[in-house]
N, C-alpha and C positions, 0 to 999 in steps of 0.2 A: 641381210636376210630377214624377213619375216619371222616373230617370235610363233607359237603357240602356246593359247593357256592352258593347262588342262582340262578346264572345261572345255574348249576348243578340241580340244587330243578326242574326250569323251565323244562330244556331240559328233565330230569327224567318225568317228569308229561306228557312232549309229546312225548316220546318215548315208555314207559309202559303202555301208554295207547290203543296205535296201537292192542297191542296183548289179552287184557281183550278181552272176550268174552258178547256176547249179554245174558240176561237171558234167553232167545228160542232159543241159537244158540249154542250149548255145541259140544263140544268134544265128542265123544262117542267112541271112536277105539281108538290105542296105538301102532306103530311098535313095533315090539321084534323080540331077537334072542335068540334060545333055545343051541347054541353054541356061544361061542366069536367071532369066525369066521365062520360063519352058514349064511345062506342066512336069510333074513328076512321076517318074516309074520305078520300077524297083529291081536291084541286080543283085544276083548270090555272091555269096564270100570268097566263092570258087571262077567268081567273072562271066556267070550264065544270067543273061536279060531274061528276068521271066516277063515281065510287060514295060512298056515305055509311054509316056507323056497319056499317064490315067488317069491323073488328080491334079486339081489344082492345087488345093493346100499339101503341105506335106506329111505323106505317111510316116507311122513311127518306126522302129525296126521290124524283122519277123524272126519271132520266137513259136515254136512249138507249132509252126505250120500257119501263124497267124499275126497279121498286122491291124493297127487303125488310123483311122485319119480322121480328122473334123471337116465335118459340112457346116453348112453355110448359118447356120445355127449354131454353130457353135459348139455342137454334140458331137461324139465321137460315136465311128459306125466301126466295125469289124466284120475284118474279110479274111478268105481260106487265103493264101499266098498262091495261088496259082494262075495261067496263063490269061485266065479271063475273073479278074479276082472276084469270088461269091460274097454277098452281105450274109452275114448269119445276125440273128439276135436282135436287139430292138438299136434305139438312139441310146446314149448314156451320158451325164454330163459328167462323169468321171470313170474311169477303168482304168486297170491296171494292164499290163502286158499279160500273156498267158507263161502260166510255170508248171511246167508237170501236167498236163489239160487242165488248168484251172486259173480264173481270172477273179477280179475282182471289180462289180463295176456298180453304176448307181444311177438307175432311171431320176428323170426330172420328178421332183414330189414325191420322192419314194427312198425306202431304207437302201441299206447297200447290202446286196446279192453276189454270193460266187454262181456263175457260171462255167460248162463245159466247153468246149472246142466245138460243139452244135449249138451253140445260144442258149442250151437248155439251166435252167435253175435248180442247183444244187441246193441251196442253202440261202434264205434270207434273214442277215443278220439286223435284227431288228433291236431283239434287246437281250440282254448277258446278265443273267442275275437279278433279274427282273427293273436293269439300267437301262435304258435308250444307247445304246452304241454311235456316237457322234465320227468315228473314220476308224479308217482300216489301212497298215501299212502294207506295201506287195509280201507275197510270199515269197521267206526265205528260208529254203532247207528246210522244207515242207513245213513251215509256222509265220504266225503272220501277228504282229503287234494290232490291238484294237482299243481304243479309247471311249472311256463311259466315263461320268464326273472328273472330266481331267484326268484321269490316272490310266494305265495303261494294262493291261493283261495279254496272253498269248491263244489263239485259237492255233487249231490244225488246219489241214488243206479242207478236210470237209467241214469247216467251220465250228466246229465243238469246241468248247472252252477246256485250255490244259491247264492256265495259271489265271485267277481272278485277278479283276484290275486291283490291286491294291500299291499299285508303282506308283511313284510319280517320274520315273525315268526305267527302263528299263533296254535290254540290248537285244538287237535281232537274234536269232539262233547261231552261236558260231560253238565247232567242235561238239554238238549235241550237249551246250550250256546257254543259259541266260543267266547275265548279271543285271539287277534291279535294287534299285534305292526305295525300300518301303515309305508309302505317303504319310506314316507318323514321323516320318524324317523331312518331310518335304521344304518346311519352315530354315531347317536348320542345312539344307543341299545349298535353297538357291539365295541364300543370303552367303552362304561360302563359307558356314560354319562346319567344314566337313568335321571335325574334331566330334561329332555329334550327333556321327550320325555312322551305320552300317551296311553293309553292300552285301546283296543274300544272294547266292550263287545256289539254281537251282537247274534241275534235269529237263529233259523233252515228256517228262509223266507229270511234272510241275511238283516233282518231288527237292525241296530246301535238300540241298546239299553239305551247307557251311555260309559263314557269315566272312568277311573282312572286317575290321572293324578299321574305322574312318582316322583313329589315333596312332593307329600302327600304319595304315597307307591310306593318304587321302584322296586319292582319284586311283579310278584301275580304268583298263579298257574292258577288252574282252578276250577269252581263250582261244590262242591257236596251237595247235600241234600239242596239246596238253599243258600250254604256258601261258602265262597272264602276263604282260605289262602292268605296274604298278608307279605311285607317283609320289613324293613324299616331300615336304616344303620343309626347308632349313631357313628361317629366315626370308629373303628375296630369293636364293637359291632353290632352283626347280631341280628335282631331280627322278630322275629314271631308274627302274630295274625294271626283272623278272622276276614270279614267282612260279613254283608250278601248284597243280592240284590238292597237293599234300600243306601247302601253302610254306614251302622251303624254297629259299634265297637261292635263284639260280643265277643273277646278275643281280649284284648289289648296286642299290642305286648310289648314282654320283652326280657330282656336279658337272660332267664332261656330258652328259647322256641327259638330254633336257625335253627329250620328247621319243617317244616309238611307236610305230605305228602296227608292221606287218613282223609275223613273225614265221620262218621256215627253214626245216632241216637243221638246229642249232646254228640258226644265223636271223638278224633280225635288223630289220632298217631304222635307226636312229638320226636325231635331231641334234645340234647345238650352236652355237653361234655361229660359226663354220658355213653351217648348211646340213641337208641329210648324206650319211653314209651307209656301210652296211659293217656292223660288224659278226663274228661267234657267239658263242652262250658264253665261252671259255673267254672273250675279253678280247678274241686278236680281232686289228679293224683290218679290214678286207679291202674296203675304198675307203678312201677320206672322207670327210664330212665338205663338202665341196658343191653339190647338188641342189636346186630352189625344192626341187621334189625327188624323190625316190622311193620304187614300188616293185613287189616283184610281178612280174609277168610266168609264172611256172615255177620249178621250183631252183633252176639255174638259171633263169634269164629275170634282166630285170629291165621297166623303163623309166629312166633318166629323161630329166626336165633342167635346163638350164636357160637363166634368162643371161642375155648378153648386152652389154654397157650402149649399144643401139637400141636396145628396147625389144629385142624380137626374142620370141623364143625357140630353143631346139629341143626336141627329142630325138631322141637315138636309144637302141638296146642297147645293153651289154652284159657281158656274166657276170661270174660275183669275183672276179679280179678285174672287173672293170675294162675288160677287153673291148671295144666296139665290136658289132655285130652286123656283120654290114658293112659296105662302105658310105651307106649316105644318111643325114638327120633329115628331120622333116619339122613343119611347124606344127603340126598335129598328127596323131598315132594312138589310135586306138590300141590295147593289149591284144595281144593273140588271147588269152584268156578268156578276156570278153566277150568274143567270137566264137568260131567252131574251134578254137587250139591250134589254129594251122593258118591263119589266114589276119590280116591285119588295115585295116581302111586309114590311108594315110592322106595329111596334105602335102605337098612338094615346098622347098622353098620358095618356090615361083606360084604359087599358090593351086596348080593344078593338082589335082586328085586322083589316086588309082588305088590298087590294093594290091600286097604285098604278099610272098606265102615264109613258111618257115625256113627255107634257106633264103630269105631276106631279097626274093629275085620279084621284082613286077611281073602281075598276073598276064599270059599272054592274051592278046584279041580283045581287050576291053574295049564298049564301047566309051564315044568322047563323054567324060565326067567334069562339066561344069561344077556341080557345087552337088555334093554329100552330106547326109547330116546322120546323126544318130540320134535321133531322138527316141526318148522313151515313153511311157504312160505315166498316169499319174501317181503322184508318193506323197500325202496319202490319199485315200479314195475317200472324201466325205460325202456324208449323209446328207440328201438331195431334201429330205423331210423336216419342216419347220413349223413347228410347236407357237407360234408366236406370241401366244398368251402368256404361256410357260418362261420364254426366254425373258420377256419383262418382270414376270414373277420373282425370275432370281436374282435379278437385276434390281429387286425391292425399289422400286422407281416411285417415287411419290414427289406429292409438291414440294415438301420440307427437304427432299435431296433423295438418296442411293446406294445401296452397298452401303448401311448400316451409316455413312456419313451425312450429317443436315449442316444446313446454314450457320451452325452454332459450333463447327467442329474447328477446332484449331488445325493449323501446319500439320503439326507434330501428331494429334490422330489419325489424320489422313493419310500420313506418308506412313503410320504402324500397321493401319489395318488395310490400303490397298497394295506397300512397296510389293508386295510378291507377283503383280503382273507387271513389271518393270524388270528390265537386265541392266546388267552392273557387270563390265569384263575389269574393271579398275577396282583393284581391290586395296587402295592405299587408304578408304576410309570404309568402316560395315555402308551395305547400303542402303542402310537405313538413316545414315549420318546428317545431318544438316548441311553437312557441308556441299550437298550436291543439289541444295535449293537455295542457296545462296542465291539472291539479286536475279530471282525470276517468283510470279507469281502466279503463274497457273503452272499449278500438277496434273501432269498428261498421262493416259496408259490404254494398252490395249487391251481387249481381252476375249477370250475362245469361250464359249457357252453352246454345246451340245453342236460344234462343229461350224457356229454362227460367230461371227467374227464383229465386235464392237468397239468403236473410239472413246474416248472420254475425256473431256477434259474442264477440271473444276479450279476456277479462277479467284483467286482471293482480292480482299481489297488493299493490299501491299506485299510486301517481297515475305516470302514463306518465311526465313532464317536470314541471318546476318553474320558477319567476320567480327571476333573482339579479341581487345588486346587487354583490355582492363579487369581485372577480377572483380571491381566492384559492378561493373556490369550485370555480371551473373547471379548477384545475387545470391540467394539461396540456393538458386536452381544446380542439379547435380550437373555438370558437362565437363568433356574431357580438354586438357590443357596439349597442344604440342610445341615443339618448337623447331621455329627454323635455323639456316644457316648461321644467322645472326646472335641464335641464341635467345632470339624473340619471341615470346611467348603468347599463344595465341589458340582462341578455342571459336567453337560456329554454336550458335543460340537460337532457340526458335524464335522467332514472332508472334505474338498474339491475334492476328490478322485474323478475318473472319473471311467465308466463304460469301463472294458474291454473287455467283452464277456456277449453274452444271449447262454443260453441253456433251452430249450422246450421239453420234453418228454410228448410219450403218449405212454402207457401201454396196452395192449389187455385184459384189465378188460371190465364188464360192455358194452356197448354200443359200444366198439372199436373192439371187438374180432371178430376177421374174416375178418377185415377192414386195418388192417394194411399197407398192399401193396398199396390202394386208399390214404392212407395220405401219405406215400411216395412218392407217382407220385405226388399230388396237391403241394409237399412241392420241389421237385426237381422244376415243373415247374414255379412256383412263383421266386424265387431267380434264377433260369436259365436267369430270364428278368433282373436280376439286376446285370449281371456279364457275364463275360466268365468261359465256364466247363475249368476246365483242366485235370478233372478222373472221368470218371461215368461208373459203370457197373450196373447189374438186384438190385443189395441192396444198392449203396452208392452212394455220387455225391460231388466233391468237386469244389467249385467254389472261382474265383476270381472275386470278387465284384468289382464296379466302383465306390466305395469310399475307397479302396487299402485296404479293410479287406479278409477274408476268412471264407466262408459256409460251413460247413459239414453236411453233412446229410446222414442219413442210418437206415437201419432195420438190429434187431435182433430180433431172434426168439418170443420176448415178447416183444417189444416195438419199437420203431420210433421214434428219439432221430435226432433236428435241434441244432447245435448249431452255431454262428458267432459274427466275432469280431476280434481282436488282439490273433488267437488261433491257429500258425507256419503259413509258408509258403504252400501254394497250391501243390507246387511239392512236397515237402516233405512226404506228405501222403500216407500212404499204405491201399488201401481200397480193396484189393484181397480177405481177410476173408469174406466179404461182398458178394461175387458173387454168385450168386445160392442160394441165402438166403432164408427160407421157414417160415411164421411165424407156430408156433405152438400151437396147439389148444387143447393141452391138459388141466390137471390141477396142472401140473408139476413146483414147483418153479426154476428158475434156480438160483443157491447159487451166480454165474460167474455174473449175470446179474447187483450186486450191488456196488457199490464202483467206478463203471466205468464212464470213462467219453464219 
């Protein structure tokens, strides 16, 4: 079985809970193709064709009377759900599904806007606080997570702010609460010092209700039915309880209960080496822990995931004694939940498709269902608007280096002042330790800047850190000693290595696409001020800097790739591929694009 980390547990609780549906806000329609390669129509949950072979690409579901699909651009259109489906509203290169009538989408070049159920413009969320708002999560339980400097805050459905961003984590709406990790804690979350940090649990008025503090329980979820999950490390031992509101010990944690996800009616779905089960508040287990997944579907029904030593997997319901539900599994099963409550899109073993109602009977009179999808909108909806000046600005981009690092910076600076865009699930050293730049020499990371997504990677001239067994090694230097099975004593050292190159990419995903040639020109004329050209044509630009290094810069078709440093001679370069370069806007991988420098 599959472990989970708690941060695992966490980010699961806020990532799945983006797409649960409101109880009044279901699903009701279904894309399908009546061929594998057939245009696509769309059939209700109830087995009613409202139209057939209308789209090429495929629609996403229909919610609240409304679906979308992408056209040939790339953009997504939205239409009423009915017999002859109507366009409302513009192109968007991002939207969310509609919830309650309200969606959330983002014209090419433009902030992100909620919209009505007529394409009309409710609200252009531009800036919060007088931040640039860089995305927006779907609305859930009429509140919607939104992102300014990294950190997170909550709007309403009419976009007003209830909680200012000052998270650097925070959770969707559950039980009319959010839990958030304040961004003076941010340092001390994701290097996994939770010991350090506090969990502020607050109302839908963004009224602080109570803190957790991170000593007493180091991870929590979120609140269902008036109870928290909670997470507490003994050592390697992971362990699970409950807490409620009052913040009293409703399930003490243990070592048997190593993960929990859903919690309903004083019963709640647990993890442990086993598998997931379900047990009480009160301790009796219901089912075994035996399951790869387990989830409720309602509040006596659940769906069950089981992979089999063939490699296939089944789902099947069953209540909370585990009774099957039904007589047949499937390879795939949507929840009745996630639908209208009554209705369920399943795949067959045999790989054919239908849909199911609550007495677990196939829908009668369906037409033939080649292939079904459920696809949804996007999560998050970013900001289509690109500052491009701005993003190099914060990006402190100059000859001498970036991000507060130059030429002169050791291993060990670099790895203190950028480790916080890098992830670490392996927490057998801090991750900031040497040990994890052992015998490699370029430090690589990504990083998100007002919604804009950038590569980075700063190459030294030998290996960052090293393995030592000898104390005289170290020197003065302060470093930690372990030891292994042996009894062998052994610590990791930094290097004195100096930086000999930065290399910055940015990719035409997301918020860059279409923009490509605008960050080439701000990036030619930025380092044009800090050197003499000696080759530039329409895609590339090499420059001889006046600290005696050398700039490269150029567009290919998917990306816009600055690199400088100690990386050949200026003349040397051939930048002729480059000329007449055209970005492209398909959605086309190119295989060529990877491995390159």
């Amino acid at each position: 079985m599959n472990r989970l980390t708690p941060f695992m547990l966490f980010m699961m609780m806020i990532l799945t809970s983006c797409n649960t549906t409101d109880s009044n806000d279901y699903i009701t329609a279904i894309p399908y193709q009546e061929t594998e390669d057939g245009m696509w129509g769309m059939i209700t949950t109830e087995g009613e064709v409202l139209f057939s072979k209308e789209f090429k690409n495929e629609p996403t579901v229909v919610k609240d009377g409304m679906f979308m699909v992408r056209n040939e651009d790339n953009n997504w259109e939205i239409y009423k759900a009915e017999k002859k489906p109507k366009k409302i509203g513009s192109e968007y290169t991002a939207a969310t599904l509609f919830c309650n009538g309200r969606a959330l989408v983002c014209e090419k070049d433009n902030y992100i806007s909620i919209i009505d159920t007529d394409g009309k413009t409710i609200k252009t969320i531009d800036k919060i606080d007088g931040k640039p708002v860089s995305r927006v999560l779907p609305f859930y339980e009429g509140f919607a997570k939104y992102m300014t400097d990294e950190c997170y805050g909550i709007i309403d459905k009419d976009g007003n702010p209830i909680i200012p961003a000052d998270y650097c984590l925070i959770t969707d709406c559950s039980d009319g609460k959010f839990i958030g990790v304040n961004k003076k804690y941010s340092t001390y979350y994701w290097n996994n010092h939770l010991d350090n940090i506090k969990y502020t649990v607050l109302n839908t008025m963004g009224e602080i209700l109570f803190e957790i503090d991170g000593t007493e329980y180091n991870q929590v979820t979120k609140f269902e039915n008036g109870l928290l999950p909670v997470y507490i490390s003994n050592g390697n031992t992971e362990m699970w309880g409950i807490i409620n509101e009052k913040q009293e010990v409703v399930v003490k944690p243990t070592k048997d209960i190593m993960g929990i996800i859903e919690i309903r009616n004083n019963m709640f779905t647990f993890y442990n080496k086993d598998g997931w089960g379900l047990m009480t508040t009160e301790g009796k287990i219901l089912i075994k822990p035996k399951y790869n997944t387990l989830s409720f579907d309602g509040d006596d029904r659940l769906q069950a995931y089981y992979l089999y030593k063939d490699g296939k997997g089944h789902v099947k319901f069953i209540d909370i004694n585990d009774n099957q539900l039904g007589k047949e599994t499937f390879s795939y099963a949507t929840k009745f939940s996630e639908l209208d409550n009554t209705h369920s899109l399943v795949q067959m073993q045999d790989n054919s498709w239908s849909i199911i109602n609550d007495k677990y009977e196939h829908v009668a009179n369906l037409p033939k269902i080649a292939n079904a999808e459920y696809k949804l909108g996007d999560n998050p909806v970013e900001c289509n608007f690109v500052d491009i000046a701005k993003i190099l600005d914060k990006l402190q981009i100059s000859q001498n280096g970036m991000e507060g690092v130059t030429f002169q910076s050791s291993p060990k600076t670099v790895v203190e002042k950028l480790i916080k865009y890098r992830d670490n699930e392996d927490h057998r050293y801090p991750k900031a330790s040497a040990y994890w730049f052992q015998n490699q020499s370029i430090y690589e990371y990504y990083k998100t800047i007002n919604n804009l997504y950038a590569s980075v990677e700063i190459e030294f001239y030998g290996d960052m850190s090293r393995a030592i067994s000898d104390p005289k090694e170290a020197g003065n230097k302060d470093v930690k000693w372990y030891k292994n099975d042996m009894g062998i004593s052994y610590a990791y050292l930094w290097n004195d290595e100096k930086i000999k190159s930065f290399r910055l990419e940015f990719a035409n995903d997301a918020m860059m696409r279409g923009k490509l040639s605008r960050m080439l020109d701000e990036l030619k004329k930025r380092f044009k001020k800090a050197g003499r050209v000696v080759k530039e044509n329409d895609g590339a630009i090499v420059i001889a800097l006046d600290n005696y290094k050398t700039a490269f810069i150029y567009m290919k078709p998917k990306k816009v790739v600055a690199t400088w440093g100690d990386i050949g001679y200026p003349e040397d370069f051939n930048i002729s591929e480059y000329d007449g370069i055209k970005e492209d806007l398909s959605n086309k991988i190119y295989e060529e694009e990877y491995g390159e420098n």
